[in-house]
C-alpha positions in Angstrom: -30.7 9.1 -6.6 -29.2 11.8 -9.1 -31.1 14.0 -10.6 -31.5 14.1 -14.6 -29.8 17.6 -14.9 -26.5 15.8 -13.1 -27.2 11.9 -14.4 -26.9 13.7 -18.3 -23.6 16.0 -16.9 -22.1 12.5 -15.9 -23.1 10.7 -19.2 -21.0 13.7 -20.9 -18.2 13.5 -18.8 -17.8 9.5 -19.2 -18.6 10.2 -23.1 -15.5 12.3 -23.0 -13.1 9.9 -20.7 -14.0 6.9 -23.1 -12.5 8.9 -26.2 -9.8 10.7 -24.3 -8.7 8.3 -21.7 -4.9 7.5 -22.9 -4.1 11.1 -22.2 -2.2 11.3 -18.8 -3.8 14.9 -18.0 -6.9 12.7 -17.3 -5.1 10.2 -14.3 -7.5 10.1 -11.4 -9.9 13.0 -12.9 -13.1 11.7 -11.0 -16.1 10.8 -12.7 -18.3 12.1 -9.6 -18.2 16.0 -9.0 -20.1 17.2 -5.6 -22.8 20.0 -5.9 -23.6 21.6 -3.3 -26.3 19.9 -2.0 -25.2 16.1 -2.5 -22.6 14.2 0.0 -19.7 11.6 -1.5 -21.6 8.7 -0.6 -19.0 6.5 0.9 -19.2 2.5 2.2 -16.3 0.8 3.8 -15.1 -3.1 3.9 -13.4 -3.8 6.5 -14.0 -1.7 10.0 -12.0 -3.2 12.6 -8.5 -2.6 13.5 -7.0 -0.2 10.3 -10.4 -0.2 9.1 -12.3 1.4 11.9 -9.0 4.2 12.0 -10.6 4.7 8.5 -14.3 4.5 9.1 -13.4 7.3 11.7 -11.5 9.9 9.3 -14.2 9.7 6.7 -16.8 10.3 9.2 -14.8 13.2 10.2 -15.2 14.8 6.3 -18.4 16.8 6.6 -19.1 16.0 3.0 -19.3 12.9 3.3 -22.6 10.5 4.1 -21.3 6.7 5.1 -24.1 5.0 3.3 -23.0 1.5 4.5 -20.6 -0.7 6.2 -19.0 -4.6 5.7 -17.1 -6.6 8.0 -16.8 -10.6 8.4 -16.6 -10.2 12.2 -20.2 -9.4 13.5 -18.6 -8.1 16.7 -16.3 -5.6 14.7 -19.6 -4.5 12.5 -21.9 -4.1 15.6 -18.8 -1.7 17.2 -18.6 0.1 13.9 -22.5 0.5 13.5 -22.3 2.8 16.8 -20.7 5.1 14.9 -22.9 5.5 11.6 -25.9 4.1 12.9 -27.6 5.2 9.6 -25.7 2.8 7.7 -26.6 -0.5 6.3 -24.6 -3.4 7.3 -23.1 -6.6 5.8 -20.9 -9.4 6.3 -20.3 -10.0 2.4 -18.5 -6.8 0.3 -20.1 -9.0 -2.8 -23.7 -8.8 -1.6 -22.6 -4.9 -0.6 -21.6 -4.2 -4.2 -24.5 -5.3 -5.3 -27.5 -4.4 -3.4 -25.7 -1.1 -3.1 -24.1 -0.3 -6.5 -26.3 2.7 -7.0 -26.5 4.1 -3.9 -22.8 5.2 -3.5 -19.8 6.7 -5.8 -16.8 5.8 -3.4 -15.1 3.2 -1.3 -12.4 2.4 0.9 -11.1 -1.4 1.3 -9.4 -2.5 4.7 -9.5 -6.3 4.9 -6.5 -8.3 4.6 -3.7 -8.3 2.1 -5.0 -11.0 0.0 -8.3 -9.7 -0.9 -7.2 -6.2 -1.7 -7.3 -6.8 -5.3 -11.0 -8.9 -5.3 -13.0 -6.0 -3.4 -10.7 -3.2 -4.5 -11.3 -4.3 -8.4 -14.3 -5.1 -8.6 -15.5 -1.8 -7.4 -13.4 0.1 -9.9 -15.4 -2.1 -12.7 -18.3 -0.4 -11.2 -16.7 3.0 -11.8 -16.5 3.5 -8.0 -13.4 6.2 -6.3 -11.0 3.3 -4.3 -8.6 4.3 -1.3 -7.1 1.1 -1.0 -4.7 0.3 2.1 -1.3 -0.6 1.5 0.3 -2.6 -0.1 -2.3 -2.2 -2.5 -2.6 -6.2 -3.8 -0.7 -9.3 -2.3 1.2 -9.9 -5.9 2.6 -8.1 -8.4 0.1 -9.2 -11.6 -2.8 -8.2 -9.5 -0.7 -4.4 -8.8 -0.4 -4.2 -12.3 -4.1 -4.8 -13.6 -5.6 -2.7 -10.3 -3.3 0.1 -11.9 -4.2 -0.3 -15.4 -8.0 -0.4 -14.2 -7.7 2.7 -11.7 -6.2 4.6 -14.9 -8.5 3.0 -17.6 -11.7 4.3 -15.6 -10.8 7.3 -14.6 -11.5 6.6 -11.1 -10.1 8.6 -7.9 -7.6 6.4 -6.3 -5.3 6.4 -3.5 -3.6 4.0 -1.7 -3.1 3.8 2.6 0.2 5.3 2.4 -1.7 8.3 4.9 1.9 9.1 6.0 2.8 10.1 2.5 0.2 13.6 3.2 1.9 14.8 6.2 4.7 17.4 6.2 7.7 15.0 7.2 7.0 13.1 3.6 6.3 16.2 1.5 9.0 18.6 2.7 11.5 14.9 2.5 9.8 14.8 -1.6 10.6 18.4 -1.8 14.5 18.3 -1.0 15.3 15.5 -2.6 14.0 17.5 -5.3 15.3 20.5 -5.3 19.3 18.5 -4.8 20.8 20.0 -1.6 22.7 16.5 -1.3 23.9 16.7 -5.2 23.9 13.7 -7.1 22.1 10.3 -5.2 25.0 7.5 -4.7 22.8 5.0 -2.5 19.5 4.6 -0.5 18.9 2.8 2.6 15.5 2.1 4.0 14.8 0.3 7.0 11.5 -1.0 9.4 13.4 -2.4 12.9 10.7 -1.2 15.0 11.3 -2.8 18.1 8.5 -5.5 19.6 7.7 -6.2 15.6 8.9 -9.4 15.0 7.5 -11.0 18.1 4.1 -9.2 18.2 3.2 -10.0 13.8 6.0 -12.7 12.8 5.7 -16.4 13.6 8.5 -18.4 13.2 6.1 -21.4 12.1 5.0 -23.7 10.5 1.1 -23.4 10.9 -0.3 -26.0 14.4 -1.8 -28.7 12.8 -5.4 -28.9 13.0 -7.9 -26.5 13.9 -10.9 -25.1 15.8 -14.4 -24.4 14.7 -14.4 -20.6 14.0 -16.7 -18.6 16.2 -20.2 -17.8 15.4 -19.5 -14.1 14.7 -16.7 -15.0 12.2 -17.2 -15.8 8.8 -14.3 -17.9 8.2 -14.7 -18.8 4.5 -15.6 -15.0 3.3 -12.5 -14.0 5.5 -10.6 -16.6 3.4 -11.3 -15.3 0.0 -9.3 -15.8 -2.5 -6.8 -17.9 -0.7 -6.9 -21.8 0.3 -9.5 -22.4 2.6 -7.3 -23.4 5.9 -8.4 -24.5 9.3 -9.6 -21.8 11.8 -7.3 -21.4 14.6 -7.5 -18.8 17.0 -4.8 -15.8 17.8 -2.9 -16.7 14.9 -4.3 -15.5 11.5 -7.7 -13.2 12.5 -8.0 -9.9 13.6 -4.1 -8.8 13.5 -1.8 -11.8 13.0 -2.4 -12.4 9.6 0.7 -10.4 7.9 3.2 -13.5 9.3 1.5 -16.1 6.5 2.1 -16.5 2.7 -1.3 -16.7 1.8 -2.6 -14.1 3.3 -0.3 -10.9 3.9 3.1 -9.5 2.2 5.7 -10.1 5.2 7.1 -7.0 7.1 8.5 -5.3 4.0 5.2 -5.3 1.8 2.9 -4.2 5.1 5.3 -1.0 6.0 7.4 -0.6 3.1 5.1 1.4 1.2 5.2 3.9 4.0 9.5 4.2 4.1 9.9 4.4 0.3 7.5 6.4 -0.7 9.2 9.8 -0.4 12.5 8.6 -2.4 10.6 7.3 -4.9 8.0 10.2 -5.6 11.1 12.5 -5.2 13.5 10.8 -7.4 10.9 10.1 -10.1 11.9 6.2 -10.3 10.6 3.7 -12.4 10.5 0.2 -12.5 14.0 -2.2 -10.7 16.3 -3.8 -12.8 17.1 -6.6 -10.8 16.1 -7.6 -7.0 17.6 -9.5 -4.6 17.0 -10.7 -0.9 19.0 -12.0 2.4 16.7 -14.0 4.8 17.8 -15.6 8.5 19.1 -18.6 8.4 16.8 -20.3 10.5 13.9 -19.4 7.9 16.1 -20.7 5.0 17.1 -23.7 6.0 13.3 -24.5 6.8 11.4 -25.8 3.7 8.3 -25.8 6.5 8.4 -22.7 7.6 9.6 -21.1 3.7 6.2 -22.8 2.4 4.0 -21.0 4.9 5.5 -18.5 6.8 7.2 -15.0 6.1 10.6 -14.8 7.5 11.4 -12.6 10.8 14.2 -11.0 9.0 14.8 -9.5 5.6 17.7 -7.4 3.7 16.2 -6.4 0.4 18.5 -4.8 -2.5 17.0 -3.9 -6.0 19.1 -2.3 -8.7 17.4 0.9 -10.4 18.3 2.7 -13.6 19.6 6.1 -13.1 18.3 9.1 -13.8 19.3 13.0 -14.0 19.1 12.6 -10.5 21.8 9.8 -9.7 25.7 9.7 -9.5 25.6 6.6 -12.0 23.9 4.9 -15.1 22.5 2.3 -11.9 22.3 2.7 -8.0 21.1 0.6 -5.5 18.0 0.8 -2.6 18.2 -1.5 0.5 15.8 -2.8 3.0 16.8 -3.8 6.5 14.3 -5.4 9.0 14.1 -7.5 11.9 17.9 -8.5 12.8 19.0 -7.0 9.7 20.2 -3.2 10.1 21.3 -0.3 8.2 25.6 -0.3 8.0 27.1 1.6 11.2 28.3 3.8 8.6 25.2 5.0 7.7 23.6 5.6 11.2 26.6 7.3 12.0 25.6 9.7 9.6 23.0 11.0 11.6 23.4 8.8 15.0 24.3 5.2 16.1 22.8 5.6 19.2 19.6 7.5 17.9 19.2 6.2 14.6 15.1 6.0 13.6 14.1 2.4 14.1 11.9 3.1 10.9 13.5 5.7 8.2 14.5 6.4 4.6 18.6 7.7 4.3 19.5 9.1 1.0 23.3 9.6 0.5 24.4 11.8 -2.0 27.8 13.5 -3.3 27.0 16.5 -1.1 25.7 15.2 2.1 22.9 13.2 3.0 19.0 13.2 3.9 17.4 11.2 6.4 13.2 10.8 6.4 12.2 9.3 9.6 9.0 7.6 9.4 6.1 10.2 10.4 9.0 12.8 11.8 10.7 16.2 10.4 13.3 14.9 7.5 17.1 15.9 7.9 19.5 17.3 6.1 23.4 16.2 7.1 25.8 17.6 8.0 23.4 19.7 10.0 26.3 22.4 10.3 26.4 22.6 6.7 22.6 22.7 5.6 21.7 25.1 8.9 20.5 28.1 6.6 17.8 25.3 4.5 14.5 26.0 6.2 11.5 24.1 6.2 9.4 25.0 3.6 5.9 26.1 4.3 3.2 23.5 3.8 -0.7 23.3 4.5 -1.8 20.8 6.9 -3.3 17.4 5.1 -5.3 14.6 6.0 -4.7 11.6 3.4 -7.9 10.4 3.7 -9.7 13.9 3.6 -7.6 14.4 0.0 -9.1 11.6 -1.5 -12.8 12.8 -0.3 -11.4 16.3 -2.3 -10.2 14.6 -5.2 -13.6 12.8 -5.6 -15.3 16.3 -5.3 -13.7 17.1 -8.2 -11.1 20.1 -6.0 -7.9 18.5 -6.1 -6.0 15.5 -6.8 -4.5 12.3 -4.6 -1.0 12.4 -3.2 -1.1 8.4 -3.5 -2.9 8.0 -6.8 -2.9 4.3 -8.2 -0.6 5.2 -11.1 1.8 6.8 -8.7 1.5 4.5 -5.8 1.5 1.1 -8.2 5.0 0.9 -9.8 6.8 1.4 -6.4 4.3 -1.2 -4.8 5.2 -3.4 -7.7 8.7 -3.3 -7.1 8.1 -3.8 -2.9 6.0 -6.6 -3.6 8.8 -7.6 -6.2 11.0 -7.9 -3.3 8.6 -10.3 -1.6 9.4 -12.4 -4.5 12.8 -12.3 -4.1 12.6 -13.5 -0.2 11.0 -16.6 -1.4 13.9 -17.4 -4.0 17.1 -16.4 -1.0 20.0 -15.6 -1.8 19.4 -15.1 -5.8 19.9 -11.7 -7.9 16.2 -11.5 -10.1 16.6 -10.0 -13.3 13.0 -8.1 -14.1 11.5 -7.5 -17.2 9.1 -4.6 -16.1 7.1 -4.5 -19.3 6.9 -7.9 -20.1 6.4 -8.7 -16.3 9.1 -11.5 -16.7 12.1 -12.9 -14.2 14.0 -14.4 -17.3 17.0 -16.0 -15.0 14.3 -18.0 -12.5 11.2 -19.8 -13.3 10.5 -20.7 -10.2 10.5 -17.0 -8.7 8.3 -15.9 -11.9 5.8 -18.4 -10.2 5.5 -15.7 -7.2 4.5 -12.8 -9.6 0.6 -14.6 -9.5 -1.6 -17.1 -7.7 -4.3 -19.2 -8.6 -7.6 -18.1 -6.6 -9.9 -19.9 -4.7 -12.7 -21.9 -6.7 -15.7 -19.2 -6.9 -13.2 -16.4 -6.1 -11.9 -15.3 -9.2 -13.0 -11.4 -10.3 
């Protein structure tokens, strides 16, 4: 419980966000400010697989106090309870945020794509501090409200992008920055990690039938907000469920967050002008496995505005995954035979930078950049940061209102994959595809009876 002298501090500080919250000096202030004598009391939905990764580096924060625990797997939740044995459990995040909304200020949300936005919402309505894993929500409308919540409340936020606080990412921010590659011409992203596509995407369709779910599984929580499907085993729950429509974002929206983050915090963009996407055939020509199914394969290309920072008045970022790869021009920049499976490649009018994913970015030419040195940057731990930032000592690298327009146009590009082989104009404000009705049907979803938040 608070005491008065701190419950009467907070009234005054929400008094002043109510009156002063359209001002952008206030984004992510938090509404909770430690003493030194009171924990961030912390509870976490979802602690298998990612979510236990997470359970583990908050436990790690010595101010922090894990208060209590959710999971819809009773065999994940007992595992988890060894490690907080203090906290309360639960199999429902509803019944958590209820029986628990005054016993803690902050929350981290781990469970499947689709049901980001449900947990990750309503606990920002409660004026709970989110860390949300990426990509943040499953469609673009629900990116766009979690934002305008996040920044509304004056919550702490910060999205799974945990890559995003390391030196690689930072020092990659920090050159594209200061210009040693001159004006940007074209960026190319790509995830081709090898083993992907067979280990998380199914060719489909869905086996017909199913199985009744086991005992320690609650099938229809795990569901959510999405159409309540047959169980079947290996293919949707603990891991698997990135390959299908209803429940994850495909390979771009579960590791694109993490390859374009650097180029967009760096070259300060903003919202796409168009988007479009080139699938495998095999997925295309398959209106089964296109109404299910994501595809194993994906070339992405949106069309951004320039800026100060850009050779033109527009340039162009590209995705490659699965069979889809970066030009041989390109790797040859840095190496055709060494090229990183999973890396951001900026190409500018005087040289180039390439960002591997969680490695030392490079400057090329190597010859000509050998006198840049590394900067000198603390060590960070993402998830530490946002136990900081809702201590009231610093603010998050991955803050909703950074993190949400470059997840919108990711997700955007989950759109596009849908629609094949069609350019998508985007109207960012009015959150309109003008040229395509039927792809503007991808920007929402109708929810689950009893699901809605």
């Amino acid at each position: 419980m608070e005491n008065n002298s701190h419950s009467d501090s907070r009234r005054k500080f929400l008094a002043t966000t109510a009156t002063l919250i359209a001002s952008p000096i206030l984004l992510n202030i938090p509404a909770f400010a430690g003493t030194p004598d009171k924990k961030l009391r912390h509870v976490c939905v979802g602690v298998g697989g990612m979510g236990r990764h997470d359970l583990q580096r908050f436990i790690a924060h010595p101010e922090v106090e894990i208060v209590a625990i959710c999971d819809v797997d009773e065999e994940r939740l007992k595992a988890a309870a060894e490690l907080v044995p203090g906290a309360r459990q639960y199999t429902d995040w509803r019944k958590l945020l209820k029986e628990e909304s005054k016993n803690f200020d902050s929350i981290n949300v781990s469970v499947p794509d689709h049901n980001h936005f449900a947990v990750a919402y309503s606990a920002i309505k409660m004026g709970k501090h989110v860390y949300c894993q990426k990509p943040m929500c499953h469609d673009v409308s629900e990116i766009r409200k979690l934002t305008e919540a996040a920044t509304k409340a004056g919550i702490v936020s910060q999205l799974g992008t945990q890559h995003a606080s390391g030196k690689g990412d930072r020092i990659g921010v920090q050159w594209i920055k200061e210009g040693h590659i001159g004006k940007i011409k074209k960026v190319y992203l790509c995830s081709n990690r090898p083993g992907a596509t067979e280990a998380y995407r199914f060719p489909g369709p869905r086996p017909a039938g199913g199985e009744t779910p086991p005992a320690t599984l609650d099938w229809e929580i795990w569901t959510g907000t999405a159409p309540l499907r047959p169980y079947q085993p290996a293919i949707y729950h603990p891991s698997k469920w990135r390959a299908w429509q209803d429940f994850g974002t495909g390979w771009s929206g579960d590791i694109g967050c993490h390859i374009f983050d650097a180029v967009w915090k760096g070259m300060g963009l903003k919202a796409p002008l168009s988007v479009h996407a080139r699938v495998q055939e095999s997925w295309e020509n398959s209106p089964e496995r296109r109404g299910d199914t994501w595809p194993q394969s994906n070339h992405i290309t949106w069309v951004f505005p320039g800026n100060e920072m850009t050779e033109a008045d527009e340039f162009t970022v590209e995705w490659f995954d699965g069979e889809f790869y970066p030009p041989e021009e390109v790797r040859a920049l840095f190496s055709l035979t060494d090229y990183p499976a999973e890396s951001a490649m900026l190409v500018g009018t005087e040289g180039a930078l390439l960002i591997p994913h969680t490695k030392m970015p490079v400057l090329l030419p190597a010859e000509k950049f050998q006198q840049v040195a590394n900067p000198e940057l603390e060590e960070r731990d993402h998830y530490h940061h946002f136990v900081d930032a809702c201590l009231g000592k610093t603010k998050t690298e991955s803050h909703f209102a950074q993190s949400g327009p470059m997840t919108e146009a990711i997700i955007l590009g989950t759109v596009a994959i849908r629609v094949p082989q069609k350019t998508l104009e985007w109207n960012s404000k009015k959150m309109k595809i003008p040229n395509s009705s039927e792809a503007e049907e991808y920007l929402s979803r109708k929810y689950r009876a009893g699901w809605d938040v």
